[in-house]
BAPA-594810 format. One record per atom (N, C-alpha, C): x, y, z. Coordinates in steps of 0.02 Angstrom, whole numbers, plus 50000, padded with zeros to 5 digits. Atoms other than C-alpha are relative to their C-alpha. Example, Ala and Ser with C-alpha at 12.3 -4.5 7.8 and 13.67 -1.06 7.14 Angstrom:
<zafis>
500454994150000;506154977550390;500455006050000;499584994149997;506844994750357;499615005550037;
</zafis>
This chain:
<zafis>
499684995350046;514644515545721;500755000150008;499314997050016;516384517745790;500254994350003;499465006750002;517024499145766;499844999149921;500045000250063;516894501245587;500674995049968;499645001850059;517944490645486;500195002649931;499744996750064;517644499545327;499405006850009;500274996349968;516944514445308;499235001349952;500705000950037;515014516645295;499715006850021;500214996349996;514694534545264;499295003650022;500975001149975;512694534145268;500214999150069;499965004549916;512804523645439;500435006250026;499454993949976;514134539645493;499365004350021;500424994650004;512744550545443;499194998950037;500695001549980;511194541845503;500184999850075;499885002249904;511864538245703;500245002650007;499184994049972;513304551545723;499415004450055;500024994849968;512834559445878;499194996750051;500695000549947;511144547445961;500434996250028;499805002449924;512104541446099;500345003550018;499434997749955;513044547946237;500524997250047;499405002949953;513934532846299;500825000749968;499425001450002;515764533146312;500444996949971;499415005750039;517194523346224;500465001150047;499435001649962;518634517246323;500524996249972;499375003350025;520064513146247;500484997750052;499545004049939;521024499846352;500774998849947;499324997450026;522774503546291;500574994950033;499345007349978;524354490246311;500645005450011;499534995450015;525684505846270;499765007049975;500164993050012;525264524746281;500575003049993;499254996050042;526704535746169;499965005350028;500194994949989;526774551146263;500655000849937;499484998250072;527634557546106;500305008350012;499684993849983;528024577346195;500624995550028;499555002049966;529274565246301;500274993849977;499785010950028;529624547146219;499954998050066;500065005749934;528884541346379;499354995249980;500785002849999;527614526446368;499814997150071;500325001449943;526344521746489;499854993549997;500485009049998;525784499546520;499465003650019;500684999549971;523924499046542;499595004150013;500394992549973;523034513446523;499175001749980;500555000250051;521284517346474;499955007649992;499984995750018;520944531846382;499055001849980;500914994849976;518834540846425;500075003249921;500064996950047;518314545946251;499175004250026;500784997249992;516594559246286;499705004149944;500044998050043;516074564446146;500555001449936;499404998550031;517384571346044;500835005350027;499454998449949;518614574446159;500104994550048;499475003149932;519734565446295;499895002450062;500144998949909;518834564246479;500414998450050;499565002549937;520034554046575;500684995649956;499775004850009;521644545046561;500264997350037;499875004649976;521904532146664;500534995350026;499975004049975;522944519846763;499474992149979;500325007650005;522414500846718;499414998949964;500444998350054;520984495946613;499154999050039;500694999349951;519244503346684;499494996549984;500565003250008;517754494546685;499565004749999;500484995650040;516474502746577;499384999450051;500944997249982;514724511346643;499484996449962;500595003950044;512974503046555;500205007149941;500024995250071;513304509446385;500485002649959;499144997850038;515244512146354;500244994049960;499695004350046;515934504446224;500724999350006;499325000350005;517734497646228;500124996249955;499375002250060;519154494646103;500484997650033;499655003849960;520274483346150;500765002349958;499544998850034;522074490946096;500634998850070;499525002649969;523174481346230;500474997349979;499575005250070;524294472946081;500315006449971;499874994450040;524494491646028;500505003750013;499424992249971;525884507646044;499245004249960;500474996650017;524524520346036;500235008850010;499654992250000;524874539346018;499675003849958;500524994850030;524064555845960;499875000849902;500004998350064;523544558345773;500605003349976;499624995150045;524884563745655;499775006649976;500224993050057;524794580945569;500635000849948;499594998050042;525584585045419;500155008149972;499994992750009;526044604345380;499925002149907;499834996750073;526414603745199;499534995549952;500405005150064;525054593745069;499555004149960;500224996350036;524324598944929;499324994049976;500595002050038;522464588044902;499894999349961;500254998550030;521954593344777;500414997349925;500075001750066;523114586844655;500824997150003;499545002550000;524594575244617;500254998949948;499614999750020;526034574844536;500124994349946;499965004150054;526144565544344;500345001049934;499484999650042;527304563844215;499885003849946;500284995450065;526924575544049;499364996149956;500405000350039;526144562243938;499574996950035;500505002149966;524904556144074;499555006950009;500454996549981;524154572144112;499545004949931;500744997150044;522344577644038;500155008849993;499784992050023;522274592943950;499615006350011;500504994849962;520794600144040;499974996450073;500075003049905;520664597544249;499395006150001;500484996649950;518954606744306;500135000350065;499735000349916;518864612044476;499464995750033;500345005049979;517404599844492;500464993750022;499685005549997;518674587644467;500414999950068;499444999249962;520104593044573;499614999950073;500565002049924;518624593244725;500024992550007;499955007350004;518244574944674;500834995550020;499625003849976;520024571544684;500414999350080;499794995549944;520534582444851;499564995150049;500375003049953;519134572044946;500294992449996;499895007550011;519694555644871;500865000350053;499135000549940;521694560944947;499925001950054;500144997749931;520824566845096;500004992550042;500295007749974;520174549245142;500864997350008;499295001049994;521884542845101;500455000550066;499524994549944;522754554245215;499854996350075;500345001349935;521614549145359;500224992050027;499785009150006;521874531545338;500654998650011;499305000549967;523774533745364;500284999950052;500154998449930;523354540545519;500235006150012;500104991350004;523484560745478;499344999550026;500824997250007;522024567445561;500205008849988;500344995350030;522514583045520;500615002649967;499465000050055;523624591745380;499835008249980;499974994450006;523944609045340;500035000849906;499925001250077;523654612045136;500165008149963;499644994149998;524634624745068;499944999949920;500064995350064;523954630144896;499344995249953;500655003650043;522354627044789;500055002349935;500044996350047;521854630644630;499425003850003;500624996750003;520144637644687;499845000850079;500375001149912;519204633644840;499694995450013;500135006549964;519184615144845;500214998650061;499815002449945;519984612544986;499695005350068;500444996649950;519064626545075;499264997450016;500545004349990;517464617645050;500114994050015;500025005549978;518154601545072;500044998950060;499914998949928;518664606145248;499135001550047;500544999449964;516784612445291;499494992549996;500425005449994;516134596245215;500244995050038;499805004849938;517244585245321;499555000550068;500224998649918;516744595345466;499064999350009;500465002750006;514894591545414;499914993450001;500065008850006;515194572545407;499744999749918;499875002750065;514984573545206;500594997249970;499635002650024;516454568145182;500504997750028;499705003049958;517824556645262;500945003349992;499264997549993;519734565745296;500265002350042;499714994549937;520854574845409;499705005950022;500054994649977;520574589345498;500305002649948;499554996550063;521114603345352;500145008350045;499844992949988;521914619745375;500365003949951;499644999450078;522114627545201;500125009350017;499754991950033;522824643845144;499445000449937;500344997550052;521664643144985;500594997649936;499455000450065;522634649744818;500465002450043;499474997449968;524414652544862;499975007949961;499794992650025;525104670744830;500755000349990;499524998350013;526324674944711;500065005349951;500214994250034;527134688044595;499954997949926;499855001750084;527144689044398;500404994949994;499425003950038;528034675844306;500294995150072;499785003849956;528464667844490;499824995250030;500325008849972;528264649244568;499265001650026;500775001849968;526304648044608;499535006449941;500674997150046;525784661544426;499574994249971;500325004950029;524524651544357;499975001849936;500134998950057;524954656744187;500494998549973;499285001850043;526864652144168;499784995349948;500125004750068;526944643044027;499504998049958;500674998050040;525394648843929;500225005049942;499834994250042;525664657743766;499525006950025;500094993649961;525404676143816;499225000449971;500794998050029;523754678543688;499404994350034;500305006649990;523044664143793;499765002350065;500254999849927;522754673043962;499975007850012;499914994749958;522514689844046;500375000350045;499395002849942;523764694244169;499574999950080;500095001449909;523224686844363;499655005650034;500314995849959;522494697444480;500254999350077;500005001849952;522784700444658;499464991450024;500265005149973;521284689344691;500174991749980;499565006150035;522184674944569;500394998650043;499374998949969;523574677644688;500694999149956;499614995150034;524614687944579;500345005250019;499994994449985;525414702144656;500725004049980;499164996649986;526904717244624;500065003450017;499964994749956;526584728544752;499804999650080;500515000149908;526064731144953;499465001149982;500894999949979;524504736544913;499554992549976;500185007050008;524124722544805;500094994450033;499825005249948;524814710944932;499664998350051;500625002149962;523604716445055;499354999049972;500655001950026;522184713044939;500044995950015;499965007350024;522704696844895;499944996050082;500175001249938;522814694345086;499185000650039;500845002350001;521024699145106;499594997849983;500445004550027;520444692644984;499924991150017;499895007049950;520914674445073;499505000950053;500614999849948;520124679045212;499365000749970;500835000450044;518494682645120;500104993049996;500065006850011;518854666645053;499704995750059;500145004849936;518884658345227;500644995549992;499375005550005;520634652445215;500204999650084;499625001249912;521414647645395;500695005050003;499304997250010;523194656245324;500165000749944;499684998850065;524204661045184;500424996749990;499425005050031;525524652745095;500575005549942;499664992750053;526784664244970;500514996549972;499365003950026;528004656844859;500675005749985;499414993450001;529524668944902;500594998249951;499415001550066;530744659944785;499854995049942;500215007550070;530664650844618;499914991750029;500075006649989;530114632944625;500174991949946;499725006250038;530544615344550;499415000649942;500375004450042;529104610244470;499445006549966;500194995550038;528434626744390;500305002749941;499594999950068;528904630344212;500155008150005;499514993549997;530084644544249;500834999549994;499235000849998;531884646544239;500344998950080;499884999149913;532374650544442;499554995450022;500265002749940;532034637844565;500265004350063;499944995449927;532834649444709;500035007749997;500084994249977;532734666444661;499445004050036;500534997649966;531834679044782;499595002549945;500494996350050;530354684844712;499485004450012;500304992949995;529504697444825;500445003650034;499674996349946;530114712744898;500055000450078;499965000649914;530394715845097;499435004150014;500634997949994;528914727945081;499494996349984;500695003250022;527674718244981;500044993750063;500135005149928;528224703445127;499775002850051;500244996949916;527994714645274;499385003449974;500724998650005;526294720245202;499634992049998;500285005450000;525794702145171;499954995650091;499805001649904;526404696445369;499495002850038;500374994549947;525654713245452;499074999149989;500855000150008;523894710245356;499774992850010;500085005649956;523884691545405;499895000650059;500085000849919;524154694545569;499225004550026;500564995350004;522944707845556;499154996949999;500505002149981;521644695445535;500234993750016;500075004449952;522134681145626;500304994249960;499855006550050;522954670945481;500974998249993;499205002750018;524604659845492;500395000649933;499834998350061;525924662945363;500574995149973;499275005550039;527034648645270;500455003749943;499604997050052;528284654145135;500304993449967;499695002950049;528794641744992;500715002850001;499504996850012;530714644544993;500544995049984;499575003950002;532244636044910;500755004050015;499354996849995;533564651244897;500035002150065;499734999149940;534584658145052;499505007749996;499984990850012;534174677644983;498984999950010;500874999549992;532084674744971;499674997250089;500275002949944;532134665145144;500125005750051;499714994949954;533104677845245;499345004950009;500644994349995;531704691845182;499214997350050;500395003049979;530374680845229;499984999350098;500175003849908;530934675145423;500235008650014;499954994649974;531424694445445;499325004649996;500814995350023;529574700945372;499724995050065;500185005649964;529094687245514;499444996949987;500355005450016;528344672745429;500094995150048;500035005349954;527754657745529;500524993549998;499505007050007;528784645745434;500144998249928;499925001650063;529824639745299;499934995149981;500355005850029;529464628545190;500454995749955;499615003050067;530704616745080;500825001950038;499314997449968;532314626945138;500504998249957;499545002350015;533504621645035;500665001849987;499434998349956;534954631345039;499925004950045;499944995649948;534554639145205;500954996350007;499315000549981;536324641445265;499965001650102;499784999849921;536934643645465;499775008850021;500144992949997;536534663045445;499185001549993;500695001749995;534644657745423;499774997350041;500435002749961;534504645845535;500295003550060;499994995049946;535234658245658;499325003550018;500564995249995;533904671345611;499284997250023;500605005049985;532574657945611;499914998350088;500215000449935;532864651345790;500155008750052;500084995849947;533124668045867;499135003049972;500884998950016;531204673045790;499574994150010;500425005750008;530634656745810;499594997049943;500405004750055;530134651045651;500164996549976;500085008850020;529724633345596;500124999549943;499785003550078;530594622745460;499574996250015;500205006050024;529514611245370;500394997949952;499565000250057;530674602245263;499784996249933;500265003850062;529704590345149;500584995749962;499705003250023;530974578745119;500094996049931;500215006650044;530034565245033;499875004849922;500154998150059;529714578744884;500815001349946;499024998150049;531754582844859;500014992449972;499775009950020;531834562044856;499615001349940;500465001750073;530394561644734;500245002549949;499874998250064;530854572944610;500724999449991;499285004350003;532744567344609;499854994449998;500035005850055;532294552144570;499754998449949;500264999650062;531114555344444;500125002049931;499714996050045;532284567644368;500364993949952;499755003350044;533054552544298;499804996649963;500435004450039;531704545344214;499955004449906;499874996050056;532014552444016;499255003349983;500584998249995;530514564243996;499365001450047;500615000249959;529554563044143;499785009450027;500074992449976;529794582244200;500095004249933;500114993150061;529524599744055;500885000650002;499275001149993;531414602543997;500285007650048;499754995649969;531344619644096;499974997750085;500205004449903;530854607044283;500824996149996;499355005649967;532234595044257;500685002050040;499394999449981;533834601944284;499835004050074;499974997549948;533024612044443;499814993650046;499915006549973;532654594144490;500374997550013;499205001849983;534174588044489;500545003050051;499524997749962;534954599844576;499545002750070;499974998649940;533864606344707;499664993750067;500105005849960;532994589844743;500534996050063;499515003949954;534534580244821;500265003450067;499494996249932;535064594244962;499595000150023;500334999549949;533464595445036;500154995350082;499845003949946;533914581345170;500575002750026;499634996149949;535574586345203;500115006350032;500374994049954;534884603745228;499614998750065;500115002949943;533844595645355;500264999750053;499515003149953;534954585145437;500515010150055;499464993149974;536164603045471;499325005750035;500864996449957;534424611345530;500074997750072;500395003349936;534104600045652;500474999550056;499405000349971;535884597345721;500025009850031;500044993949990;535864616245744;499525002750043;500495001249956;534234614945833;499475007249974;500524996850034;533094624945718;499144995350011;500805002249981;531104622345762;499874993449937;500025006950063;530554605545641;499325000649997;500715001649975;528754603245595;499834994249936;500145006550053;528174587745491;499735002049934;500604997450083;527714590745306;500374996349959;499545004850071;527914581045145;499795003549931;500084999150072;527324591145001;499844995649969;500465007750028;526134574244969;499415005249952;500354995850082;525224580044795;500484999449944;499475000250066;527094581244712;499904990450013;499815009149983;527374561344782;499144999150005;500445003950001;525874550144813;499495001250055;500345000049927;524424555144953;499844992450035;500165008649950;524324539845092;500804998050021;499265000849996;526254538945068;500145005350046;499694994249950;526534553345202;500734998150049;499505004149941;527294540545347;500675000149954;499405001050000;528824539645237;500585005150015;499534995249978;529604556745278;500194998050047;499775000649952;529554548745441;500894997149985;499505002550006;530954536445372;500535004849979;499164994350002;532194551045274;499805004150050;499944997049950;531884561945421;500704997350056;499645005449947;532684546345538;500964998249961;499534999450041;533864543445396;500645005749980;499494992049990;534674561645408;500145000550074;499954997649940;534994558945591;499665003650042;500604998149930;533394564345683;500014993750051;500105007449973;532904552045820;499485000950002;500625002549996;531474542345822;499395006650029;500344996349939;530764552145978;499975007749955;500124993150025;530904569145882;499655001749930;500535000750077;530214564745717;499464996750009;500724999849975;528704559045807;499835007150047;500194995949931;528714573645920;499855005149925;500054993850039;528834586045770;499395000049957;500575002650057;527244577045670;499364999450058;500544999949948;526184580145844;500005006750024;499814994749989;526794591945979;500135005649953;499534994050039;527894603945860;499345001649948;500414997950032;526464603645732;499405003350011;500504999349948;525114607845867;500265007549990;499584995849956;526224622445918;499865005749924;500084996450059;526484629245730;499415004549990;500774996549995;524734630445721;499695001550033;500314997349921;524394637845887;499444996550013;500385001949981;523294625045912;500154992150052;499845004849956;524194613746066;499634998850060;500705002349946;522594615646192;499624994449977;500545002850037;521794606946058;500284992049987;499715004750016;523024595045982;500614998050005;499155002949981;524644584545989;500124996650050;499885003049947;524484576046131;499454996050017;500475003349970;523414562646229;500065002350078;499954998549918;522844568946400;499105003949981;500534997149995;521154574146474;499915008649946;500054993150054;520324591246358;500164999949950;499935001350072;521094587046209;499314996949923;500585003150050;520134582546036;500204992650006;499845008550030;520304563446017;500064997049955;500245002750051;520964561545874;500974995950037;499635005349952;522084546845931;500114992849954;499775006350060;523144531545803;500304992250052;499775003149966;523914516445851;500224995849951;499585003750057;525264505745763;500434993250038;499845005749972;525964486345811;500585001550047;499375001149955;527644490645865;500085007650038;499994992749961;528524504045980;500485003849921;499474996750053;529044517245851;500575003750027;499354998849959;530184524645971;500754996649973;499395004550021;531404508245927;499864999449912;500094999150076;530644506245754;499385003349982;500294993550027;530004520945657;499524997549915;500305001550097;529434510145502;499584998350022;500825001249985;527994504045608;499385004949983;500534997350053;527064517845543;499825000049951;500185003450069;527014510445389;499374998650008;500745003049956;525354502045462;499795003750053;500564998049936;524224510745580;499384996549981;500425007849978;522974497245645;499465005850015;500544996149980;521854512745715;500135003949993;499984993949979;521224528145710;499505004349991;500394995749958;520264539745789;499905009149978;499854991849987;519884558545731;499315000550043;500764995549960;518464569345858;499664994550022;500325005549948;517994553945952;499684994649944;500345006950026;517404542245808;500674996849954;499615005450030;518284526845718;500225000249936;500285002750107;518734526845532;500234993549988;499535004550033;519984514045546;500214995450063;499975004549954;520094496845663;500304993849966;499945009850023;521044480545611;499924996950048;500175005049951;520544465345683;500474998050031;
</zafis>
């Protein structure tokens, strides 16, 4: 089962779980990616779905262990991505169908799941649905129905009237009822903590909130704020309240500020955070995801005649291009980083390229792998679990030809990879 070449779901489903021998991955270059230190010769104890031992030199297997031979390899922990949206990608006006079911948007959310995995994401944080595909798609992964990352969705995002994430902008008015908290609609605290419970009912992992206008929603404002400091600090306090992380969609300075002072986990996009944010930010500790690859995308697309609604373009144009050098002044400043691409607006499978404008704005190598492991681990309070290779960990574990340390485009290709101790992905 786990030397799969391609992947044979059935065969997943028929043998997952009658043996108990071992895998040993005999390793040529181990990435400790918390340190840009690598290890020669290591073998790495897979026991189930987790990491038993790692090793010194390459062990000689027990009756019944299977080994992978990745001595030719730079091998290092699964990627995570913070920011993707599954469920649905990004297409020019006269390509897109004029009905999407949510049958569909499941069908397609599983199909960019696979994708994802194959890049060598095993796991990806998805920050807005239109229903509760991606909440089921996450239980059917974790059933072995279906092949993708680890997921950790928010559900529907939450926003207010008329603001980035209504699902009614640009609907003639006699065409809809207005939203509901449970829509995630809201213009009050109380409604805020509905809409917050009502997620949880859902079974979301966290929330998501689009605190300022957005690009690609048919509205006028891409950065104005758009909830109050109450309706945020009711949305925060009733998250925390049950146990759920909180992202914030944000492009303006005035919607971000509210947000990292109501104490959200992390912003999202940033784009004109200024030096007075990323102050506030690192003294609270909360994480930029910057999503680079989506400012690139839609700045370049903006120039395609027609491709964006005529109320998207011009917020294309202009807020697309600063996202990077917002970045770049982030990072120099030494604001928290966590890997995300807003993959749904751009292409799912295409993730690895944030790595490149990340590197391209003056990150180094070593930190724009550290921020798409460690740092993303951390976000999601889940670094017992993941981000690293070392005994206790899950095993979900990639491996790519060259050292990305010196070159970062080697993730272009990942040759392997590993989520919860089995194979999806081996080149010869």
């Amino acid at each position: 089962m786990k030397n799969m070449k391609k992947i044979d779901l059935l065969f997943v489903l028929l043998i997952s779980g009658l043996t108990n021998a071992d895998t040993l991955l005999h390793v040529g270059n181990l990435l400790d990616t918390n340190h840009g230190e690598i290890s020669k010769a290591v073998t790495i104890r897979i026991a189930g779905n987790k990491i038993s031992e790692v090793t010194k030199g390459y062990a000689t297997p027990k009756k019944d262990d299977e080994v992978v031979n990745l001595k030719q390899s730079y091998v290092l922990p699964g990627f995570m991505d913070m920011h993707v949206h599954l469920a649905q990608e990004y297409v020019p006006k006269a390509e897109r169908q004029s009905k999407i079911e949510p049958e569909y948007r499941a069908l397609f959310a599983a199909n960019a799941a696979t994708k994802t995995l194959m890049a060598g994401f095993t796991s990806v944080r998805n920050l807005g649905d239109g229903g509760m595909e991606t909440i089921s798609l996450r239980e059917a992964i974790k059933q072995g129905l279906a092949i993708g990352p680890r997921i950790f969705t928010s559900g529907k995002t939450i926003a207010t009237t008329g603001g980035h994430g209504d699902p009614t902008n640009g609907m003639p008015k006699d065409n809809y009822a207005p939203p509901t908290p449970e829509e995630g609609v809201i213009d009050s605290p109380e409604e805020a903590i509905k809409a917050v419970r009502q997620r949880y009912k859902d079974g979301t992992d966290g929330i998501k909130i689009t605190a300022t206008g957005g690009v690609l929603s048919v509205a006028k404002s891409g950065e104005n704020p758009q909830f109050t400091d109450a309706e945020l600090v009711a949305i925060v306090t009733t998250a925390n309240d049950y146990g759920l992380w909180t992202a914030a969609h944000a492009h303006g300075k005035e919607g971000m500020k509210r947000a990292v002072i109501a104490g959200i986990n992390s912003i999202e996009h940033g784009t004109y955070m200024d030096q007075e944010v990323m102050d506030l930010m690192k003294a609270r500790g909360t994480y930029y995801v910057p999503t680079i690859m989506a400012g690139d995308w839609v700045a370049e697309k903006a120039k395609i005649p027609n491709f964006f609604p005529a109320l998207v373009k011009p917020k294309a144009e202009k807020i697309g291009p600063q996202i990077q050098s917002t970045f770049a002044e982030a990072y120099k400043a030494g604001v928290k980083i966590a890997f995300g691409t807003d993959s749904g607006v751009s292409a799912h499978g295409d993730n690895w390229q944030e790595f490149i404008l990340m590197t391209n704005a003056g990150m180094s190598n070593k930190d724009a792998l550290k921020s798409a492991t460690i740092e993303t681990a951390k976000l999601l309070k889940v670094e017992d679990k993941l981000g690293q290779i070392k005994p206790g960990m899950l095993a979900d574990i990639i491996a790519v030809q060259n050292n990305p340390i010196k070159d970062i485009s080697t993730v272009e290709n990942v040759s392997f990879v590993m989520k919860d101790g089995v194979i999806y992905k081996q080149s010869s």
